[in-house]
MARTORKE-632908 format. One line per field, with one value per residue (C-alpha): residue number from 1; residue in one letter; x, y, z. Coordinates in nm, 3 decimals, decimal comma, padded with zeros to 5 digits. Last residue first. Example, Ala and Ser with C-alpha at 12.3 -4.5 7.8 and 13.67 -1.06 7.14 Angstrom:
% MARTORKE-632908
seq = 2  1 $
type = s  a $
c1 = 01,367  01,230 $
c2 = -00,106  -00,450 $
c3 = 00,714  00,780 $
END
This chain:
% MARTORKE-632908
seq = 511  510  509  508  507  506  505  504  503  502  501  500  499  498  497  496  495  494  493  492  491  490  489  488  487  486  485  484  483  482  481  480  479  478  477  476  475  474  473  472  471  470  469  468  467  466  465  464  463  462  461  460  459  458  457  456  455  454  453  452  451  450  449  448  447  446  445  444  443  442  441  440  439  438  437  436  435  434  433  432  431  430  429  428  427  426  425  424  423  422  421  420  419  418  417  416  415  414  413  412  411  410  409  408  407  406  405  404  403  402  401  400  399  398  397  396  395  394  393  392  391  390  389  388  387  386  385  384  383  382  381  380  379  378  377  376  375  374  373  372  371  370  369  368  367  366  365  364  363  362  361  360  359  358  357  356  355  354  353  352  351  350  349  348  347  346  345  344  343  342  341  340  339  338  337  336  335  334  333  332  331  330  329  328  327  326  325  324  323  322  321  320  319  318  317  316  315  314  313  312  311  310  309  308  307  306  305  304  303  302  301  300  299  298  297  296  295  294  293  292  291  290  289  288  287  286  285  284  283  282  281  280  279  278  277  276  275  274  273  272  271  270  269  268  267  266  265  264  263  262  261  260  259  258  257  256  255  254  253  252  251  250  249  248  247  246  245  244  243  242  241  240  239  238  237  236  235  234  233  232  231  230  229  228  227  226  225  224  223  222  221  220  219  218  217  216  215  214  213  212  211  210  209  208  207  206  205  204  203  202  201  200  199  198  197  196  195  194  193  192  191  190  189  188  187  186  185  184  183  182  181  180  179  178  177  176  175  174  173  172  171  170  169  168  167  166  165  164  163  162  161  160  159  158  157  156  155  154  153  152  151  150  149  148  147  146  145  144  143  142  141  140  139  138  137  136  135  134  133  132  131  130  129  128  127  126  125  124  123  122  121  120  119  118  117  116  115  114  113  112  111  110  109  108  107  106  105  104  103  102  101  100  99  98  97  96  95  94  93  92  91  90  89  88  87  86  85  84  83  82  81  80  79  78  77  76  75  74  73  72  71  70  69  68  67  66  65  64  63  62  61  60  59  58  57  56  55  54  53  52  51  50  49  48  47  46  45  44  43  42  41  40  39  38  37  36  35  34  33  32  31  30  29  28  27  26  25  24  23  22  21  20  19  18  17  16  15  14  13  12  11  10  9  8  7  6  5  4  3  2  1 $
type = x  x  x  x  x  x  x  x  x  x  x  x  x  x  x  x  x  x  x  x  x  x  x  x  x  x  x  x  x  x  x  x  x  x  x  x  x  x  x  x  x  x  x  x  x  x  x  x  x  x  x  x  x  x  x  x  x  x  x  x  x  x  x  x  x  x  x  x  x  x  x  x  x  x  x  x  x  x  x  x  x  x  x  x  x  x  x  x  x  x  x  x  x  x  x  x  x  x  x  x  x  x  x  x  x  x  x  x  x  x  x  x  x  x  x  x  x  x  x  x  x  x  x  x  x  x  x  x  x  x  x  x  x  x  x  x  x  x  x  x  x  x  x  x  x  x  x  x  x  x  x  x  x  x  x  x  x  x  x  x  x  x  x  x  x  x  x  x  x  x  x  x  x  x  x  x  x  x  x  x  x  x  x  x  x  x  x  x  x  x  x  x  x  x  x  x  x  x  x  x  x  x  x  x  x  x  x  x  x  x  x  x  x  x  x  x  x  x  x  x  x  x  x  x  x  x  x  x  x  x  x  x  x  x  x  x  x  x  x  x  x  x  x  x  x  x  x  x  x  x  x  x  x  x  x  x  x  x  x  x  x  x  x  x  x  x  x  x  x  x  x  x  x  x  x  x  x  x  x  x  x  x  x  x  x  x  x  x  x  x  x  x  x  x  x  x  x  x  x  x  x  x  x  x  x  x  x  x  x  x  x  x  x  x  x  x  x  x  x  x  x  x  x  x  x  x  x  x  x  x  x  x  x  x  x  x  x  x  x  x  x  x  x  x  x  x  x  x  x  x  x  x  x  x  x  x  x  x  x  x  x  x  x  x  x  x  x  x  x  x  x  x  x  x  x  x  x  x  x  x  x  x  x  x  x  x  x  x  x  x  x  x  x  x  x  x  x  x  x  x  x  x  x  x  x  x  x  x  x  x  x  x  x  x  x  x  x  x  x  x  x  x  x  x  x  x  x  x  x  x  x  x  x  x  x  x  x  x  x  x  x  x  x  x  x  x  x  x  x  x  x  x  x  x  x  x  x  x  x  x  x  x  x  x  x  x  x  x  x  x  x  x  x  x  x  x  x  x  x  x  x  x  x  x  x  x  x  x  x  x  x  x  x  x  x  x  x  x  x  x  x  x  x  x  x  x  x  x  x  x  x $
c1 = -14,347  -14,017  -13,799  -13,794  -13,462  -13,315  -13,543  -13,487  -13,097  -13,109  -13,352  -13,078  -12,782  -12,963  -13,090  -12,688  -12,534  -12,774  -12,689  -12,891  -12,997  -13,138  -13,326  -13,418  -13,557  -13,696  -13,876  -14,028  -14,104  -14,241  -14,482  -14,455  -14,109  -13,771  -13,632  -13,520  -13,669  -14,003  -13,992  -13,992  -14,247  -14,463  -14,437  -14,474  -14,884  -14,986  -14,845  -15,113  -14,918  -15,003  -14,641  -14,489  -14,719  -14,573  -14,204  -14,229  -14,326  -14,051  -13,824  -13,966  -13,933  -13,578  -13,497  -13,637  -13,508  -13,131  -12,947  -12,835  -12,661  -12,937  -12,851  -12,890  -13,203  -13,400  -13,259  -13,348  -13,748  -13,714  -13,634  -13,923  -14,176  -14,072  -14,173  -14,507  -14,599  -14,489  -14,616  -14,477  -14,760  -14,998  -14,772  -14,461  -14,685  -14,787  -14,462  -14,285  -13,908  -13,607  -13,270  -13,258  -12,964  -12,823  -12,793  -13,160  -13,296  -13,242  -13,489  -13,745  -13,415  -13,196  -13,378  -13,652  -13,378  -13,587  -13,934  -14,228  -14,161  -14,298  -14,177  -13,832  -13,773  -13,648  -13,482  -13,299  -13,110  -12,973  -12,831  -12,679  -12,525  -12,368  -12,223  -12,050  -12,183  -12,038  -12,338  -12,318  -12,644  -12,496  -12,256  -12,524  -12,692  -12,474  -12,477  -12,895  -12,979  -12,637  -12,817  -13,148  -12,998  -12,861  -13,166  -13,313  -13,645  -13,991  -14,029  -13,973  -14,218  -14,537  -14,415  -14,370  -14,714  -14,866  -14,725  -14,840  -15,212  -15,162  -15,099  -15,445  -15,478  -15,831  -15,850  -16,057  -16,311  -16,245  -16,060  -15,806  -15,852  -15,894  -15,554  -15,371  -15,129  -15,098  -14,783  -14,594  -14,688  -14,575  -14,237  -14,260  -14,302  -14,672  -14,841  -15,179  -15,337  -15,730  -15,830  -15,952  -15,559  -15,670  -15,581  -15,623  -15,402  -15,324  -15,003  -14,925  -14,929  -14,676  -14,470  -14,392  -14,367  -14,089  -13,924  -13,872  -13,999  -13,771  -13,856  -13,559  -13,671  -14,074  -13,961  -13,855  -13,871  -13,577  -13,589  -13,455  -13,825  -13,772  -13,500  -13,689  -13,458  -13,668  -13,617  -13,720  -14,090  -14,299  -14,591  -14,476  -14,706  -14,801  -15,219  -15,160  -14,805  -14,926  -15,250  -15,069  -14,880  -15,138  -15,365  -15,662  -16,005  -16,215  -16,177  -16,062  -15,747  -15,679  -15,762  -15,547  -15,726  -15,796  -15,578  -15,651  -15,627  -15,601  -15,489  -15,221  -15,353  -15,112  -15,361  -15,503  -15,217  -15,280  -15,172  -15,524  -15,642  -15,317  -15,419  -15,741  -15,676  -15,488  -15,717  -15,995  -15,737  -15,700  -15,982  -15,858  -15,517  -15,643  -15,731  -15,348  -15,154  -15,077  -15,082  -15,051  -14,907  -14,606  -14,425  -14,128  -14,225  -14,613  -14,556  -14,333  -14,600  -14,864  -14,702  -14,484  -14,847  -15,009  -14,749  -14,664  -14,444  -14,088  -13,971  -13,953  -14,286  -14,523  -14,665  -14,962  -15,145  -15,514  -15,797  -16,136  -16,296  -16,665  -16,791  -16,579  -16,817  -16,672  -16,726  -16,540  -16,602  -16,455  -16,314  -16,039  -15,929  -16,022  -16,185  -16,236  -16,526  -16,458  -16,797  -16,826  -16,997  -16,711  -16,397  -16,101  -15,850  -15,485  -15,354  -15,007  -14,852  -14,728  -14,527  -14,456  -14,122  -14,219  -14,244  -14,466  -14,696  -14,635  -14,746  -15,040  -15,169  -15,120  -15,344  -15,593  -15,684  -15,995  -15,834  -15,478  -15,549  -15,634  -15,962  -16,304  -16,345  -16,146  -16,459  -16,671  -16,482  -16,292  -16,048  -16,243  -16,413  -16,555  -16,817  -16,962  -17,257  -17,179  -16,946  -16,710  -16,697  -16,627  -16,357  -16,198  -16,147  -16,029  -15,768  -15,656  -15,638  -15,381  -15,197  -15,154  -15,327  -15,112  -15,264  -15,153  -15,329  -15,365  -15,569  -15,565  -15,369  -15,065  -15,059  -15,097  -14,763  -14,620  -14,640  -14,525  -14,244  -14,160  -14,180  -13,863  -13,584  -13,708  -13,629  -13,341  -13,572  -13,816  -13,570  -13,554  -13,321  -13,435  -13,586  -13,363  -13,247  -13,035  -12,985  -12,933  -13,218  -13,468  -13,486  -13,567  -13,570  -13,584  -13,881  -13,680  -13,808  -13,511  -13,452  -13,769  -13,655  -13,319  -13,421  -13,701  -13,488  -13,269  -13,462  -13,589  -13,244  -13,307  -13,671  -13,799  -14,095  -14,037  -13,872  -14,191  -14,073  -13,938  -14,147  -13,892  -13,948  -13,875  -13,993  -14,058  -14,036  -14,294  -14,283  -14,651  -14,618  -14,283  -14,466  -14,772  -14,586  -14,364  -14,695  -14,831  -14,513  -14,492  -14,842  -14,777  -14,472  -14,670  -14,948  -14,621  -14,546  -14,239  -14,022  -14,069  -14,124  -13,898  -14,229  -14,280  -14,344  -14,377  -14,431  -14,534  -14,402  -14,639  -14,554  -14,826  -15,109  -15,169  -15,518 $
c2 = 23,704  23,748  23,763  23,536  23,515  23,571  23,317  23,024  23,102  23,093  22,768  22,624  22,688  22,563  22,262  22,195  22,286  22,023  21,707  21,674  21,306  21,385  21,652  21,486  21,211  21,442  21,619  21,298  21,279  21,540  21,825  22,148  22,183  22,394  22,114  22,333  22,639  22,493  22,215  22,417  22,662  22,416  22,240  22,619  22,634  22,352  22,150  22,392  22,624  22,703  22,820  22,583  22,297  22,390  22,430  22,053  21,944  22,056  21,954  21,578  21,568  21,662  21,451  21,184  21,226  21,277  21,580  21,506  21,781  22,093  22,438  22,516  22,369  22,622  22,920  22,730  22,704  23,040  23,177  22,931  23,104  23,440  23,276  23,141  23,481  23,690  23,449  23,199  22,992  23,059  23,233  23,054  22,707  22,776  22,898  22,609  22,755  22,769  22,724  22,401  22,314  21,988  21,661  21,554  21,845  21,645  21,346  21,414  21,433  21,168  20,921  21,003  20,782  20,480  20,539  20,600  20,767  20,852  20,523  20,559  20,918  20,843  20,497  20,605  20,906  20,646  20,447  20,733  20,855  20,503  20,552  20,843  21,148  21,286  21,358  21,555  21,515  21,368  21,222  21,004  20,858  20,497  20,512  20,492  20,130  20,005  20,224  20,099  19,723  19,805  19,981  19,639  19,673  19,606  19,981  20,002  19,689  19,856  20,187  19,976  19,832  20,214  20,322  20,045  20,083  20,481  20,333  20,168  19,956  19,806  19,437  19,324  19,011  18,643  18,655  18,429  18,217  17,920  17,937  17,913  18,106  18,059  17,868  18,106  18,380  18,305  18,240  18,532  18,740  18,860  19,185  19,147  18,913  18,933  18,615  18,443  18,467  18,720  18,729  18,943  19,250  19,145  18,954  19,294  19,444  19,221  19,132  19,529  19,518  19,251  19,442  19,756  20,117  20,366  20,565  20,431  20,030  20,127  20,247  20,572  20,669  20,754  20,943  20,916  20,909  20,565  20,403  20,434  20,394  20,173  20,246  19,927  19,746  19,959  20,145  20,393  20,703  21,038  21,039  21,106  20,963  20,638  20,604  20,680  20,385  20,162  20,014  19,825  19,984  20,204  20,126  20,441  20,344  20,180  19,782  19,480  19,218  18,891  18,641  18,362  17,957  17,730  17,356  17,241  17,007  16,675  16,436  16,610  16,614  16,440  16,794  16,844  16,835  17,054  17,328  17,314  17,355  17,703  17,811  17,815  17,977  18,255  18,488  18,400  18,563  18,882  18,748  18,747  18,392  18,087  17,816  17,495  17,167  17,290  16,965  17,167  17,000  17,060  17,426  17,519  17,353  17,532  17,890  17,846  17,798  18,059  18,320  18,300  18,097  18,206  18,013  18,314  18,133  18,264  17,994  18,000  18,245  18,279  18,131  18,309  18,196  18,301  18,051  17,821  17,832  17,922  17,727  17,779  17,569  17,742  18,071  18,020  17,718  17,706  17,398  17,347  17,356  17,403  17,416  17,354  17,536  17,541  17,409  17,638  17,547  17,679  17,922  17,862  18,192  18,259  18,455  18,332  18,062  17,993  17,602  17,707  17,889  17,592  17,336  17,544  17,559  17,191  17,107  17,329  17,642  17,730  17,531  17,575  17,938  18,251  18,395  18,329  17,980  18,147  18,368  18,150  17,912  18,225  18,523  18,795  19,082  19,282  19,461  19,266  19,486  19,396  19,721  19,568  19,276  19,392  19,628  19,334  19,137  19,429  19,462  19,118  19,162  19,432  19,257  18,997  18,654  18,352  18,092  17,734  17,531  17,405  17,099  16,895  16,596  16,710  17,036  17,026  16,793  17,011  17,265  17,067  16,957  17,339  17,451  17,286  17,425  17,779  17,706  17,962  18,236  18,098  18,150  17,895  17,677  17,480  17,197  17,014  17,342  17,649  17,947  18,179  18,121  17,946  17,698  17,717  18,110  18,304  18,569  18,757  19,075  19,264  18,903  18,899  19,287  19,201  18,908  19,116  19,418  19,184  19,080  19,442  19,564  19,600  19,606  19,356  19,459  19,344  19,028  18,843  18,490  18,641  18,460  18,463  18,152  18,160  17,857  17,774  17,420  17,246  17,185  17,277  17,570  17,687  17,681  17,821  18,087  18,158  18,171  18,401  18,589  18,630  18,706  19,001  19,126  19,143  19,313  19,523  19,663  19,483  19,722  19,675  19,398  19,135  18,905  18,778  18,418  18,298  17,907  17,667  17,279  17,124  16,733  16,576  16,392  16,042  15,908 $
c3 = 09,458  09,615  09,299  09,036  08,931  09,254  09,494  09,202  09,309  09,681  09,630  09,411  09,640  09,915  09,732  09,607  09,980  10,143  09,922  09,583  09,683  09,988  09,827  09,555  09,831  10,003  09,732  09,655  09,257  09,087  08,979  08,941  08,762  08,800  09,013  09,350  09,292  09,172  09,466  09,698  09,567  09,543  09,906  10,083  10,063  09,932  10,248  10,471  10,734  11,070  11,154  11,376  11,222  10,907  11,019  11,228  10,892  10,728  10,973  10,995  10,622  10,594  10,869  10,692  10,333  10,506  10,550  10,945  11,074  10,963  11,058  10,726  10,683  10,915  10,690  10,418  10,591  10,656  10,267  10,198  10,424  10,266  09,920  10,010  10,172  09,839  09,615  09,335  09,395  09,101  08,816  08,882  08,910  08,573  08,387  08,533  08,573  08,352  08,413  08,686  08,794  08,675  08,741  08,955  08,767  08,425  08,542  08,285  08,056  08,195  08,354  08,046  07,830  08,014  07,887  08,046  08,359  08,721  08,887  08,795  08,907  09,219  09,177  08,921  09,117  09,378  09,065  08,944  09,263  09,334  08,942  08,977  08,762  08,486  08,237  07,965  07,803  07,500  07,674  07,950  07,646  07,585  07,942  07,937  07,895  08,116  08,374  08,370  08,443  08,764  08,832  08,791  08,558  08,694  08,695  08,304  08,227  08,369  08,221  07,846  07,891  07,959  07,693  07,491  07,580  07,521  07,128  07,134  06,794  06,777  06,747  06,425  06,516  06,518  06,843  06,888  07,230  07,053  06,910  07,237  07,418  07,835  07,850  07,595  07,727  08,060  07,925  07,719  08,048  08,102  08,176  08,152  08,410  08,418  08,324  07,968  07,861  07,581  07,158  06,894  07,010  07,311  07,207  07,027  07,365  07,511  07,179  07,258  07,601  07,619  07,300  07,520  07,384  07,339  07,056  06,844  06,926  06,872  06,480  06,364  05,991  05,782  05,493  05,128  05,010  04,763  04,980  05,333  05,639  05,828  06,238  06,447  06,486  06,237  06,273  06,481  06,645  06,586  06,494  06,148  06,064  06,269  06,113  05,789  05,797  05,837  06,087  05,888  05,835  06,041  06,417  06,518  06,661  06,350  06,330  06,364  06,160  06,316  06,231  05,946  06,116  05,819  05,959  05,651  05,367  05,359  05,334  05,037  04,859  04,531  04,310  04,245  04,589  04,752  04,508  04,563  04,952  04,828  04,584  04,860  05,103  04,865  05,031  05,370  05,272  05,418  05,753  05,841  05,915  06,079  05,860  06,080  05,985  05,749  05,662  05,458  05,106  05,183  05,281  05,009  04,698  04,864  04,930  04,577  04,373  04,538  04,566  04,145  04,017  03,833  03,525  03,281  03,125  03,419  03,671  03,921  03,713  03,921  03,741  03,911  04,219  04,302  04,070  04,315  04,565  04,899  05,232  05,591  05,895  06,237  06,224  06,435  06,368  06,005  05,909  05,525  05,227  04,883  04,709  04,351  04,077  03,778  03,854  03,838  03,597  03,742  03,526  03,345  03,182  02,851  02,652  02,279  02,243  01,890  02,043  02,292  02,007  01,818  02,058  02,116  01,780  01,731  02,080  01,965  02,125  02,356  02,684  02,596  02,638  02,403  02,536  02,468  02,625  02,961  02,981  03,160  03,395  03,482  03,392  03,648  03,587  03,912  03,865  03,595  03,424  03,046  03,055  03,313  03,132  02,843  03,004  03,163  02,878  02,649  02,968  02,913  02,515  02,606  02,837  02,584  02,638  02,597  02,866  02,942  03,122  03,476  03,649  03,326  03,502  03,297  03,292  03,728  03,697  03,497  03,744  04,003  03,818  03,749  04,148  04,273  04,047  04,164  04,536  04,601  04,497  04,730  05,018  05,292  05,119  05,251  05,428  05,678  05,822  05,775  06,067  05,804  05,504  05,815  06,056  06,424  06,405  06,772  06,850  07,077  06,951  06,879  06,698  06,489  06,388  06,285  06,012  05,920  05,827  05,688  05,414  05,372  05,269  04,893  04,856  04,592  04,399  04,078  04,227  04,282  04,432  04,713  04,993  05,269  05,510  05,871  06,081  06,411  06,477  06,774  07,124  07,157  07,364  07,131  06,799  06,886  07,055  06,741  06,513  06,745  06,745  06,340  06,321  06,538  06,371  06,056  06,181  06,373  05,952  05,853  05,657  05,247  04,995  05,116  05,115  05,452  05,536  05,893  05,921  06,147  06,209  06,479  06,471  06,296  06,516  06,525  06,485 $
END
């Protein structure tokens, strides 16, 4: 048996921003793809123009690359099988649908929207819950199926509305192999006769997604456990058109879940518990407002496609940070989880610290020039790069250099109400006028000498660290908690942390 080349898809409508569900099943198609040497392709699904979002195309376009998720083929790179835009491909879809008339597979249908919703009340009041146009009430509506051939011909000739429905067998099972989900059966009295076709020439999502995939070779269909419901449709489709051969292995992605667990992550998880939903910023043309994305609050791509690897997927060990190399080698389909992943936002925070610390300093900086104006900072570059590797370790994301870090390039003008209020005291405070009295005389201001001295005062004076270490490091940074004082210190040069602690001791007194 020879095996197809892998050719995968990712097809977004142009419907809005791309929610990070989408994202995700955009890089597990892309490490499919890349571990098996195969084509990553992006297709844009635009076939229903009603709800096309100006600037959402490109959104997608930008957000794959901010990602590093790189297109094999697709509407800019090009490729063997475009265009790549369904709106491009409208020629393409008609012979198929005549093709479907033709064999008896689809008919025509000329119901009003008004005699639809009749339908569905009927229906509704005959104890269906959920109406559908079917094997059963397609014989009382107006169709190809309950008219005669004449009466048909006219109404196509008279140019009425229409749409073409594909003809859903009654009482069959379609039965195929998802890859995740193993064997999957639905009876096709569950189905009902979806419009593949509408008379101004443009198909529906089923019809393009089959007729797309086959024509571009798509071997896997890689995609969110919502479309499992269509699937059934979808490997009819391929049967009545003669395609059999050609049907695509299904494999439908776990949902990704609130943090909760109740229902699928949405946009108003994020507003609610303070988080982004979306991969970059999405200026929103029906508010007027523009809502952040993980790019504006500073996360790093690598992280990102990081967590959202995890989100569905494990290695089977206990590594967790992984380059996209690494992902790459150690992605595979039978490691997809059948069940929802829960979204955990402090999860990516603590991805994007595991990242942050791994980064160059060299590298930190050209991240947080673009910033250094608006906080008006001068500094030379050695100093910079010294002041980096202090507060690197204690941050999350890489603008915090600058305004965690703020002390370490400026003097403080406020002070930590709490540790004011429980170590700013008398004792502590006369200790720490002796201790700069101590430094002053000081020829050698580096991190060690600093440290020997202030432990040699301690020991000199019977002194616990708590008890002169706080107060230190309030007058000197304005916070409680920190980095190495020595370093700071170091860093700060002995006439800065003299001036500051000379400073800290005026506005607040002696306790």
């Amino acid at each position: 048996m020879t095996h197809k080349p892998v050719r995968v898809r990712f097809a977004p409508s142009p419907t809005g921003p791309l929610h990070i569900g989408g994202v995700r099943t955009a890089l597990y198609n892309y490490l499919f793809a890349k571990k098996n040497q195969g084509t990553f392709i992006l297709r844009i699904e635009d076939t229903d123009q009603s709800r096309y979002v100006k600037g959402a195309e490109d959104y997608v376009l930008n957000s794959l690359n901010w990602c590093g998720l790189s297109v094999d083929e697709g509407p800019i790179i090009g490729g063997e099988y475009g265009p790549y835009r369904q709106s491009e491909r409208m020629h393409i879809y008609k012979d198929y649908v005549q093709k479907l008339l033709e064999s008896g597979k689809a008919y025509y249908a000329f119901d009003t929207e008004e005699e639809l919703d009749q339908m569905r009340k009927n229906m509704k009041e005959a104890g269906h819950p959920s109406p559908q146009y079917n094997n059963i009430t397609r014989s009382n509506m107006k169709n190809s199926l309950s008219l005669s051939k004449e009466e048909v011909q006219e109404r196509l000739d008279r140019g009425d509305k229409y749409v073409v429905r594909v003809n859903i067998p009654r009482n069959e099972v379609v039965k195929f192999e998802d890859k995740i989900r193993g064997w999957v059966s639905f009876n096709t009295n569950f189905l009902d006769d979806k419009v593949l076709y509408k008379s101004d020439g443009m198909p529906t999502y089923h019809l393009a997604n089959v007729v797309d995939d086959y024509l571009m070779k798509i071997s896997h269909v890689i995609r969110g456990e919502e479309w499992l419901p269509s699937a059934p449709l979808h490997v009819l489709l391929y049967k009545f058109l003669g395609l059999e051969s050609s049907i695509p292995m299904y494999c439908h992605l776990p949902l990704i879940l609130n943090p909760e667990g109740k229902g699928k992550l949405s946009k108003r998880d994020g507003d609610r518990l303070g988080f982004p939903v979306f991969p970059l910023e999405w200026d929103d043309p029906d508010l007027g407002i523009s809502i952040s994305g993980y790019k504006e609050s500073g996360f790093l791509p690598e992280a990102f496609i990081n967590m959202l690897a995890f989100l569905g997927w494990n290695p089977g060990d206990a590594q967790e940070i992984f380059s996209k190399r690494e992902l790459i080698n150690s992605f595979s389909l039978e490691r997809v989880n059948k069940s929802g992943a829960r979204y955990n936002f402090q999860k990516m925070i603590w991805f994007n610290q595991q990242y942050l610390r791994s980064i160059p300093n060299q590298d930190l900086l050209k991240m947080i020039t673009p910033l250094m104006a608006q906080y008006n900072i001068k500094y030379e570059e050695d100093y910079i790069l010294r002041a980096i590797s202090i507060i690197k370790e204690r941050i999350t994301f890489h603008k915090e250099i600058l305004s965690e870090g703020d002390y370490l390039f400026t003097s403080p003008t406020s002070y930590n109400e709490k540790t004011v209020n429980k170590k700013w005291k008398k004792e502590s405070v006369s200790h720490l006028k002796s201790l700069a009295g101590e430094m002053k005389k000081m020829d050698n201001f580096s991190a060690s000498s600093i440290e020997q001295l202030f432990h040699a005062y301690l020991q000199d004076n019977e002194l616990g660290f708590g008890k002169i270490m706080p107060v230190l490091r309030l007058s000197i940074t304005g916070k409680g908690m920190g980095p190495s004082m020595f370093l700071i210190m170091e860093l700060l040069g002995l006439k800065e942390s003299l001036i500051r602690v000379d400073v800290a001791m005026k506005k607040l007194g002696d306790g």
